[in-house]
C-alpha positions as a Markdown table, in Angstrom:
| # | Residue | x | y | z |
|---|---|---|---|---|
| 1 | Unk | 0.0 | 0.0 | 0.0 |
| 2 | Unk | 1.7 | 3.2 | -1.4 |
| 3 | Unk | 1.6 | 6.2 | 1.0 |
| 4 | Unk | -0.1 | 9.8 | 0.1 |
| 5 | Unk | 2.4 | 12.3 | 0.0 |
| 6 | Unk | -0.1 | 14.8 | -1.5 |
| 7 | Unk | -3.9 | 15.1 | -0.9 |
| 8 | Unk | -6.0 | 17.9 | -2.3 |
| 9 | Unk | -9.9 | 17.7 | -1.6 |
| 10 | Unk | -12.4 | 20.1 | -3.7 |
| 11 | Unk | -9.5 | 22.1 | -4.8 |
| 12 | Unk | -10.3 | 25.4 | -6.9 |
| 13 | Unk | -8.2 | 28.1 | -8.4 |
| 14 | Unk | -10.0 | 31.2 | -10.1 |
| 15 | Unk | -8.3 | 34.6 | -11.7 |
| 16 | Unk | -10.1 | 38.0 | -12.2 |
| 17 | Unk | -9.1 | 38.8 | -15.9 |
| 18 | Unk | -10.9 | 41.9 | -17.1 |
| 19 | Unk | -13.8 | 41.3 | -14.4 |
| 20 | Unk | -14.3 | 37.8 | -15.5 |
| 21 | Unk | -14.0 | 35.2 | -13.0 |
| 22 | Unk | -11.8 | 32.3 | -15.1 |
| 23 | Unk | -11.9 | 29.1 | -12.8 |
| 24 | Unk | -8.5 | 26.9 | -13.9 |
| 25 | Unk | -8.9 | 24.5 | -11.3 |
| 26 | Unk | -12.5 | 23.2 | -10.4 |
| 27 | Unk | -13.6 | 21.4 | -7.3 |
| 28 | Unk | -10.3 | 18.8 | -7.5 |
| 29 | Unk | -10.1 | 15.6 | -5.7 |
| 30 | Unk | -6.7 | 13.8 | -5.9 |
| 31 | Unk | -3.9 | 12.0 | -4.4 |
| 32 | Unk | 0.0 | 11.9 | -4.9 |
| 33 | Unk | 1.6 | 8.7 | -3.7 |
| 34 | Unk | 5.2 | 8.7 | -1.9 |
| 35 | Unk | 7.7 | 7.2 | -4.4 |
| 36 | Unk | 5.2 | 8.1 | -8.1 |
| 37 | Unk | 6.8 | 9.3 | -10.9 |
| 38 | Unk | 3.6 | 11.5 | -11.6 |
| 39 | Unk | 3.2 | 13.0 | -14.7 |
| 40 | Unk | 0.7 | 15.4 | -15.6 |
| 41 | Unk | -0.6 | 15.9 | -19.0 |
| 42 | Unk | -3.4 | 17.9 | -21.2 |
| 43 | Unk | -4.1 | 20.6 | -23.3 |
| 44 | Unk | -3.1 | 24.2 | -23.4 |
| 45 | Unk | -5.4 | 25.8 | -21.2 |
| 46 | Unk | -5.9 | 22.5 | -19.2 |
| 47 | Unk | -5.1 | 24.1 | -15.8 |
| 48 | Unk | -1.3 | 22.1 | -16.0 |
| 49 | Unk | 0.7 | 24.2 | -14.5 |
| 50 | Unk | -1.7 | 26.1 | -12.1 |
| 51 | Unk | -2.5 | 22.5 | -10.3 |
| 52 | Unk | 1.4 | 22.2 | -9.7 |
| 53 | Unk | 1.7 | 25.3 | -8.2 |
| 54 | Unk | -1.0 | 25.3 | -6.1 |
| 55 | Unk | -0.1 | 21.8 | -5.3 |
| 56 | Unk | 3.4 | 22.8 | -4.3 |
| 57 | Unk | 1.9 | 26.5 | -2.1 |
| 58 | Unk | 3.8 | 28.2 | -4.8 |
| 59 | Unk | 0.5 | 29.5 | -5.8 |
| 60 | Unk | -2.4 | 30.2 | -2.8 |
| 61 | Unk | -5.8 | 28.3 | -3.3 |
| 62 | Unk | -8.9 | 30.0 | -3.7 |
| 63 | Unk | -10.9 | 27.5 | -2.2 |
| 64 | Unk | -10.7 | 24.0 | -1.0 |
| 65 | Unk | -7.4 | 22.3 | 0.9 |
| 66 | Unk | -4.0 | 20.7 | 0.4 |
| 67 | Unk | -2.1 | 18.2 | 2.7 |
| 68 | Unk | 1.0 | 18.0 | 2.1 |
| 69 | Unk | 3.0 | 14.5 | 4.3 |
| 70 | Unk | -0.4 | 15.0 | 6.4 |
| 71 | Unk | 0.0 | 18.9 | 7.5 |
| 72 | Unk | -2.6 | 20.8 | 6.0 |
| 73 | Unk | -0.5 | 23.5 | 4.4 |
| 74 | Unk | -3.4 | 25.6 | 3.1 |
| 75 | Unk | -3.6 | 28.3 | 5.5 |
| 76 | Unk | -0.1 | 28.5 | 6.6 |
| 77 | Unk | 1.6 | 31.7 | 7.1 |
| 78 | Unk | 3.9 | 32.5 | 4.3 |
| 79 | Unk | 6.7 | 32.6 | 6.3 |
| 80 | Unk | 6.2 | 28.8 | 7.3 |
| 81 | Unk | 5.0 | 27.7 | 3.8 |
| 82 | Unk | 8.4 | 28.9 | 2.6 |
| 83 | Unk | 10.3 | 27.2 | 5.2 |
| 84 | Unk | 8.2 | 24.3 | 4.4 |
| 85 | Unk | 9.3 | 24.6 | 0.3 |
| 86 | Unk | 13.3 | 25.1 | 1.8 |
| 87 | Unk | 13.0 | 22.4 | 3.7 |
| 88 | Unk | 10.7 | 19.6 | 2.1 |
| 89 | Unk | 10.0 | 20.1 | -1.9 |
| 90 | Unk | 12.1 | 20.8 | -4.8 |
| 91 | Unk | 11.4 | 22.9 | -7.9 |
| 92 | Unk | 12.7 | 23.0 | -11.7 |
| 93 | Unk | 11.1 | 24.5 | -14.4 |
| 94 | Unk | 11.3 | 25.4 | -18.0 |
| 95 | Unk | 13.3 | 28.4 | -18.2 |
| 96 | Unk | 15.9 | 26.8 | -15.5 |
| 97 | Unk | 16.8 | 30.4 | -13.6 |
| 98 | Unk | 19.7 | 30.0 | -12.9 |
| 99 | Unk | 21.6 | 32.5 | -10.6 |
| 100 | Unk | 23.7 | 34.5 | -13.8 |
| 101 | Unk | 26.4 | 36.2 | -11.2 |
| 102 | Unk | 27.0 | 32.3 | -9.2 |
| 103 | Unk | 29.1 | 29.3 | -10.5 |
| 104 | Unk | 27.7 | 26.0 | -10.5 |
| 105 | Unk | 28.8 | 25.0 | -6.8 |
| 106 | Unk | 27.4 | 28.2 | -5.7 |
| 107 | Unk | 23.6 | 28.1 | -7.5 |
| 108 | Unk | 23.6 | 24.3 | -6.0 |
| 109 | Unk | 24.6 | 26.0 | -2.4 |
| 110 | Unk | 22.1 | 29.0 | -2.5 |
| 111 | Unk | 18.9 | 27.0 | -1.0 |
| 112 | Unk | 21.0 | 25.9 | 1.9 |
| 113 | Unk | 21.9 | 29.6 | 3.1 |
| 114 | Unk | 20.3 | 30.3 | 6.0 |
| 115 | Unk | 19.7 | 26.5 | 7.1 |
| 116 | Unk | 21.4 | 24.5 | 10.0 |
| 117 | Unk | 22.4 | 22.5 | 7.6 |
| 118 | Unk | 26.3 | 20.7 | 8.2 |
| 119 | Unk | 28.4 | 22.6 | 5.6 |
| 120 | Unk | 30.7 | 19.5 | 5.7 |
| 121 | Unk | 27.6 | 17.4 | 4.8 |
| 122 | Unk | 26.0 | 19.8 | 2.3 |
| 123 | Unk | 29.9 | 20.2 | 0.7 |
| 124 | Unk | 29.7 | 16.6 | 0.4 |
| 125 | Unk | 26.7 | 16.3 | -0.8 |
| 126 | Unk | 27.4 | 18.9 | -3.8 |
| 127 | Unk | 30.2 | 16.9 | -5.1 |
| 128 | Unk | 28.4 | 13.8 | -4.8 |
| 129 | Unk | 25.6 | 15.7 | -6.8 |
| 130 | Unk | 27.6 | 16.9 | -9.3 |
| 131 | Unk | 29.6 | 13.2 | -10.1 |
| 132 | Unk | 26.3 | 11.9 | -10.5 |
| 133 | Unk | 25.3 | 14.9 | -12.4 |
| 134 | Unk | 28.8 | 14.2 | -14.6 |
| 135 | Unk | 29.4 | 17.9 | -13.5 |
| 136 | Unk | 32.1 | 17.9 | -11.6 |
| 137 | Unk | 34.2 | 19.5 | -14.0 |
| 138 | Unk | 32.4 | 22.1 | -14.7 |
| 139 | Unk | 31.6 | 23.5 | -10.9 |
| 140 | Unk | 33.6 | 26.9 | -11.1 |
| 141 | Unk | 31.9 | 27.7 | -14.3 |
| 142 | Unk | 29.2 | 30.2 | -14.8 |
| 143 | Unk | 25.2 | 29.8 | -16.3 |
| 144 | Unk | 26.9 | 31.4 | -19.1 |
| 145 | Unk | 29.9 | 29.3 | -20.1 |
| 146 | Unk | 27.3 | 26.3 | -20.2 |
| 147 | Unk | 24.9 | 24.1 | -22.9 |
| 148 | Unk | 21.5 | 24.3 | -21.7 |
| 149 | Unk | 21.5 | 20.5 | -20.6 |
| 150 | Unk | 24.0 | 21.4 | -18.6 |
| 151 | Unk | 22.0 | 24.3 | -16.7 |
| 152 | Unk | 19.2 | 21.9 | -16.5 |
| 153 | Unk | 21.4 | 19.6 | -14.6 |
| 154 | Unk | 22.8 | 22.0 | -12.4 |
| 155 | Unk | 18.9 | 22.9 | -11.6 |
| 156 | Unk | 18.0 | 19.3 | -10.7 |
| 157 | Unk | 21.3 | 19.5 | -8.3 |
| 158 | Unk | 20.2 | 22.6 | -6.5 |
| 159 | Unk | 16.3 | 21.6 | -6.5 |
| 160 | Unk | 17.8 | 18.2 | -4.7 |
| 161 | Unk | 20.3 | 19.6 | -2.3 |
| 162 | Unk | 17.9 | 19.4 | 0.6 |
| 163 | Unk | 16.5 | 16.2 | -0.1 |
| 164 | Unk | 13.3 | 17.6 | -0.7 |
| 165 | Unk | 9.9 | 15.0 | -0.1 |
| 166 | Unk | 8.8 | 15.6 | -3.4 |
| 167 | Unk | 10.6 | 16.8 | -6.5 |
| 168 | Unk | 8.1 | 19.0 | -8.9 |
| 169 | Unk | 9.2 | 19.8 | -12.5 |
| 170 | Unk | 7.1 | 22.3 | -14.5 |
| 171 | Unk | 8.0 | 21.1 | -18.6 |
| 172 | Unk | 12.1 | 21.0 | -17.4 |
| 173 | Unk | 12.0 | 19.4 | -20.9 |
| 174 | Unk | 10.8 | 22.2 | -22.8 |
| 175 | Unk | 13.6 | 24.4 | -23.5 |
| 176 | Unk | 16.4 | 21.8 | -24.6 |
| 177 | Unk | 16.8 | 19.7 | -27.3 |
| 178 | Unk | 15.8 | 16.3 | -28.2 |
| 179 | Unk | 19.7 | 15.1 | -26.7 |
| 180 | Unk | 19.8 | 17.0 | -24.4 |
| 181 | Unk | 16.3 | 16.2 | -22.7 |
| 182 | Unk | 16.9 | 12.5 | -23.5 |
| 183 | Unk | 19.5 | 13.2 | -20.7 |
| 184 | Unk | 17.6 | 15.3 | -18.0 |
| 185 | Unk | 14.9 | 12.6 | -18.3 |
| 186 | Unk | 17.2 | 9.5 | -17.9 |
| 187 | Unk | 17.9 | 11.5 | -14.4 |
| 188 | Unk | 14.4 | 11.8 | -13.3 |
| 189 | Unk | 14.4 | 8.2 | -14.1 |
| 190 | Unk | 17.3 | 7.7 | -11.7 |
| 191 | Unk | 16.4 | 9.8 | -9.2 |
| 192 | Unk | 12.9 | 8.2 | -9.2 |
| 193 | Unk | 14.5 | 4.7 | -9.0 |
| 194 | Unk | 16.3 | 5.9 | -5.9 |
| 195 | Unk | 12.6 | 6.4 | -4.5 |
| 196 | Unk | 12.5 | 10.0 | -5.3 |
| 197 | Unk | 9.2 | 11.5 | -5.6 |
| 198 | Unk | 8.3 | 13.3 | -8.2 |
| 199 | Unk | 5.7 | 15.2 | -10.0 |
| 200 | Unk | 6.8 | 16.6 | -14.2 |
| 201 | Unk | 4.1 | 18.7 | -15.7 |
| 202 | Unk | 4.7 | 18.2 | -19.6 |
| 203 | Unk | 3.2 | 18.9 | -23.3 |
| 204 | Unk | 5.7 | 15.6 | -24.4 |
| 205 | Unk | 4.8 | 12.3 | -25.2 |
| 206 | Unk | 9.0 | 11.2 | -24.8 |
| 207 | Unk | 8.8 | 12.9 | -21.4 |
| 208 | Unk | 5.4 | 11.4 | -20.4 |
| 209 | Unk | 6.3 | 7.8 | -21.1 |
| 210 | Unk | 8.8 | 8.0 | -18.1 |
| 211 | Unk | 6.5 | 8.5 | -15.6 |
| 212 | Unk | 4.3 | 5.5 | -13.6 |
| 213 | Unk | 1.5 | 7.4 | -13.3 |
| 214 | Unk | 0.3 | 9.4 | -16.1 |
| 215 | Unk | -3.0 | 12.3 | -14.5 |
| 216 | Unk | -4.8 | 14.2 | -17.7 |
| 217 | Unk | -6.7 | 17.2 | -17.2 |
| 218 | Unk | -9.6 | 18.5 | -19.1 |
| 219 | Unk | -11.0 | 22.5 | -18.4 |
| 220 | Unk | -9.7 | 22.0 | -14.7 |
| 221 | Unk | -11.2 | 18.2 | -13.6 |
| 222 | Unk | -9.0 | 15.2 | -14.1 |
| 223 | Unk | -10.6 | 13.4 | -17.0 |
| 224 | Unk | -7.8 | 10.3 | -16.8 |
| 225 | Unk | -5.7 | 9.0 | -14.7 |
| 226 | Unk | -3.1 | 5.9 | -16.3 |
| 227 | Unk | -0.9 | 3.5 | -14.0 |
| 228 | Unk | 2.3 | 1.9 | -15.8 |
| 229 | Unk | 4.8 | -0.2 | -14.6 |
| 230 | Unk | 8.1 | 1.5 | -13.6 |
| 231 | Unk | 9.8 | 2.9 | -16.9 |
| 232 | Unk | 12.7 | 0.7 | -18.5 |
| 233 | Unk | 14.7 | 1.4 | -21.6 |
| 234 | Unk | 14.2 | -1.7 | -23.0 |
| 235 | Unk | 10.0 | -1.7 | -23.5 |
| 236 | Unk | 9.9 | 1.9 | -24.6 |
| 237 | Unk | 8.4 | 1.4 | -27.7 |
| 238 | Unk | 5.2 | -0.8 | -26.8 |
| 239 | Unk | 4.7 | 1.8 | -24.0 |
| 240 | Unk | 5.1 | 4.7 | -25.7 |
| 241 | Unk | 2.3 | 3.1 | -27.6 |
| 242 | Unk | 0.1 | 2.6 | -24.7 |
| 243 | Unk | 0.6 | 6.1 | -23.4 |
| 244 | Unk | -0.4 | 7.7 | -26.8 |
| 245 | Unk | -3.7 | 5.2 | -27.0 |
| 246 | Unk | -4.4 | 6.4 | -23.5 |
| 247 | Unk | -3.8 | 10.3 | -24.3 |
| 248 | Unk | -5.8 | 9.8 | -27.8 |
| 249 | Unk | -9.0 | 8.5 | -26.3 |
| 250 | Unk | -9.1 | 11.6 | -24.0 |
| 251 | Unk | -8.0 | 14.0 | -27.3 |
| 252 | Unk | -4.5 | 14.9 | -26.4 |
C-alpha cells in the first residue's frame, strides 16, 4: 500500500481577468503517492501548471485544501509555507533560472543559506551531486559558459540539495533539445528509481512515457488518470504506444 504524500480535496483556483471570473482548477479531488513518478498531462489551457503550483503552495488556493505529508499547508503563514518549500520540496522548471552572477557549486549551495544544515555534509553532498550529475568538471563555471542541458542539470542538483519529499518539475524538458532532454529525463528516471518523488508537468509524449502514473486534465477536472509499470529502456516502444492510445482517447 503506497503512501499519500499529497492530498487535495475540492481544490479550486480562479483569476479575475478583465472582471471575469476564469476558474482553472474546479472542485479537484486527488492523491499523490510517496515514491510516483507523476506525470501530468493535457491541453493548453488545461489548468497544468496552475495545479502544480498550487499543489506545491507556490501558488495560494482559492478555495478547498492541500495536505502535504499529512500537514494541512493551506492556510499556513507564508513565512512557514516557505520554510516548508526550503525544507521539504524541490522545484525545476522550464526556463531553469539559474543565478547569472554564481558558478555551479554556488547556484547548488544558495537554498542551503540560512539552514542548519552541516556545511561539511551539504559540501559533500554537492560533489556527490555533481559526479552523478557528470558535472564535476564544470563547478567553477558560470550559467553562461554552459549548454542548456548542462543548466538543467545543475537545476535538478540545486532543487535536490535538501532532499526535498517531493521533487516538482514544470515542462524541465521544454527548453532543450531532443539530446539534451533524452538526458535530464534518464535523471528523473534515476532519481525516481532511488525512490525520489516526483511530480513533471509536460506537453511531451517522450517525457510522459517515463513516468508510472500518467494524471490528464480537461477544463480543470481530471478526466484520466493511467498506472504503468516503472519505466525501463528496454520496452519503450510498446509503451510509448500505450501512453499515446491512452492520451488519444481523451484528445491529447
Amino acid at each position: 500500500m503506497k503512501n499519500a504524500i499529497i492530498k487535495a480535496e475540492l481544490l479550486c483556483k480562479s483569476f479575475i481577468c478583465d472582471g471575469e471570473v476564469n476558474n482553472v482548477i474546479k472542485n479537484m479531488d486527488m492523491v499523490i503517492y510517496e515514491g510516483d513518478f507523476t506525470v501530468i498531462m493535457g491541453s493548453s489551457g488545461s489548468g497544468k501548471s496552475t495545479l502544480l503550483y498550487s499543489l506545491s503552495g507556490m501558488d495560494e488556493v482559492t478555495t478547498g485544501k492541500v495536505f502535504f505529508d499529512n500537514q494541512y499547508i493551506t492556510q499556513l503563514k507564508e513565512k512557514d509555507m516557505s520554510k516548508l518549500r526550503k525544507d521539504k520540496l524541490g522545484f525545476v522548471f522550464q526556463d531553469i533560472n539559474l543565478i547569472s552572477n554564481l558558478n555551479v557549486y554556488e547556484n547548488i549551495l544558495s537554498p542551503t543559506y540560512k539552514t542548519k544544515a552541516d556545511r561539511k555534509e551539504v559540501e559533500e553532498k554537492i560533489d556527490s551531486l555533481l559526479e552523478k550529475m557528470e558535472l564535476t568538471s564544470q563547478k567553477k563555471k558560470f550559467p553562461n559558459q554552459m549548454s542548456g542541458g548542462q543548466k538543467q542539470r545543475v537545476a535538478i542538483c540545486r532543487a535536490l540539495i535538501n532532499s526535498p519529499k517531493v521533487l516538482f518539475a514544470d515542462e524541465p524538458t521544454g527548453a532543450l533539445n531532443s539530446a539534451q532532454g533524452e538526458g535530464v529525463l534518464d535523471i528523473f528516471t534515476s532519481i525516481n528509481k532511488e525512490g525520489q518523488s516526483v511530480v513533471m508537468v509536460t506537453h511531451d509524449l517522450k517525457a510522459a512515457i517515463r513516468g508510472n502514473r500518467i494524471i490528464y486534465l480537461r477544463d480543470g477536472r481530471i478526466d484520466g488518470d493511467l498506472n504503468l509499470e516503472d519505466y525501463e529502456e528496454s520496452t519503450a516502444k510498446e509503451r510509448e504506444e500505450v501512453v499515446y492510445k491512452f492520451l488519444k482517447e481523451k484528445g491529447w
